[in-house]
C-alpha positions as CSV (number, residue, x, y, z in Angstrom):
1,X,93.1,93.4,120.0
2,X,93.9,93.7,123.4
3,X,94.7,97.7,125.0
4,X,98.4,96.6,125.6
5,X,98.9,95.8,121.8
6,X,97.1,98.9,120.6
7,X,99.4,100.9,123.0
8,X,102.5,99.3,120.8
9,X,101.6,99.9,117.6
10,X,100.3,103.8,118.6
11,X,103.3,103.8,120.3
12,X,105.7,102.8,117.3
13,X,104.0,105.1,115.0
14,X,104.0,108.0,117.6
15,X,107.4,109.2,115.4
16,X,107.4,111.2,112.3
17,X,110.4,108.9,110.6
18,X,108.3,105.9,111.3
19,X,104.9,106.6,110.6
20,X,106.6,108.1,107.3
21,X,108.3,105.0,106.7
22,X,105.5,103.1,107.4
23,X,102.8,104.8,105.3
24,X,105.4,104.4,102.6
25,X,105.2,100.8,103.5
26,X,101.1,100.8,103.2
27,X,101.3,102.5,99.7
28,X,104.0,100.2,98.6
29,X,101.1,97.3,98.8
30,X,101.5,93.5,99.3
31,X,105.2,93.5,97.8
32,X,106.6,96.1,100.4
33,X,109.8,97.5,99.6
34,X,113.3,97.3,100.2
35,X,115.4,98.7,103.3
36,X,117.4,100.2,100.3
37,X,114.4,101.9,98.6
38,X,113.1,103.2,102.0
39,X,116.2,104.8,102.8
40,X,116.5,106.2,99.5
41,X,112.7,107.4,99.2
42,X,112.9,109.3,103.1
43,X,116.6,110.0,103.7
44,X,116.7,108.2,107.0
45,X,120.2,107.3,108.1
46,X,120.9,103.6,107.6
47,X,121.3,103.1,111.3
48,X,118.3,105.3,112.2
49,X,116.2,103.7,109.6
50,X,116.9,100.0,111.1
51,X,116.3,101.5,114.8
52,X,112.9,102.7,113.2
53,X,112.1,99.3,111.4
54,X,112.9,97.6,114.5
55,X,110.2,99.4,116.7
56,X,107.4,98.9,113.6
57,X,108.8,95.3,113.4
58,X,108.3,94.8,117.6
59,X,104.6,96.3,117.0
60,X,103.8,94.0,115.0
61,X,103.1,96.2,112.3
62,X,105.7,95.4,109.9
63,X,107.5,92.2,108.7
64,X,110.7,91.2,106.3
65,X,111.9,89.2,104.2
66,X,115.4,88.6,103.0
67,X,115.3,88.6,98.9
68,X,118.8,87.8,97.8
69,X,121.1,90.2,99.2
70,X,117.8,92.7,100.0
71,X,115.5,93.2,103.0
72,X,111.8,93.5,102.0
73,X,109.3,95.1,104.5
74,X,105.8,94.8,104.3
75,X,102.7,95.9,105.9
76,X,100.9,93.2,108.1
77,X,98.1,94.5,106.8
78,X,95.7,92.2,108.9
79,X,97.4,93.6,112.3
80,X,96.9,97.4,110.6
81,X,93.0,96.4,110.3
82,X,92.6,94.8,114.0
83,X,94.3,98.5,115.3
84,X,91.5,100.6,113.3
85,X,88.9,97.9,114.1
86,X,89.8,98.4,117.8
87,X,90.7,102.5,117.6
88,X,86.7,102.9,116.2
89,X,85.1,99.4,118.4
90,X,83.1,101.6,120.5
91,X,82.0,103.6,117.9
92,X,78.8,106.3,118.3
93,X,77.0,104.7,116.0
94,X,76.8,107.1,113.5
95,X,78.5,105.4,110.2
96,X,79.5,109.0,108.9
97,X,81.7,110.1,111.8
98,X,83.2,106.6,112.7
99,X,83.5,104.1,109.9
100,X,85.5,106.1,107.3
101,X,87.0,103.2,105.5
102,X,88.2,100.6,108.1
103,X,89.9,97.6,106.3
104,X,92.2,98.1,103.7
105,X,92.8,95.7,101.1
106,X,95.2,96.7,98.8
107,X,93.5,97.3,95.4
108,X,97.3,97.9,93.8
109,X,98.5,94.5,91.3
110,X,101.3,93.0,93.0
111,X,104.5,92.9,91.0
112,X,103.9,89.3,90.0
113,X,100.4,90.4,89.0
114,X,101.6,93.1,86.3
115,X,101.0,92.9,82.9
């Protein structure tokens, strides 16, 4: 990941109604959620909420997908990964103090997985 990208993505999550949203997003899994179901689950304004979405969306952190009359967001989980592999690159070397836990892979069953 190059230092311009990283700069985005720290940049888009540098709000407390985005990184909420987005680590709403991450614990949602694969299957994201809807712009309906975000709204409801942090109280954003509609309009404030799509502003928000927009700047995850320019990151690169986030992308949709229209289901019916819905917009599901998800994670891109792989661009998440490249900003922690970057944020901890140039690490000490010392395993405990830098590489806490540095890819996800999100252990949840999707909802087409579910018994």
């Amino acid at each position: 990941m190059e230092s311009k990208t990283a700069v985005a993505a720290l940049a888009a999550l540098a709000h407390e109604s985005r990184l909420a949203g987005y680590r709403l997003l991450v614990q949602a899994g694969p299957d994201g959620l809807s712009v309906g179901d975000l709204q409801a689950s942090t109280g954003i304004p509609p309009a404030t909420l799509t502003h928000h979405l927009h700047a995850l969306r320019r990151a690169g952190l986030i992308a949709d997908t229209r289901d019916g009359r819905s917009i599901i967001c998800r994670v891109d989980y792989a661009q998440m990964n490249a900003l922690l592999a970057f944020l901890t690159e140039n690490c000490c070397g010392d395993a405990s103090a830098c590489a806490p836990r540095t890819v996800c892979k999100p252990d949840r069953p999707t909802r087409r997985n579910r018994p």
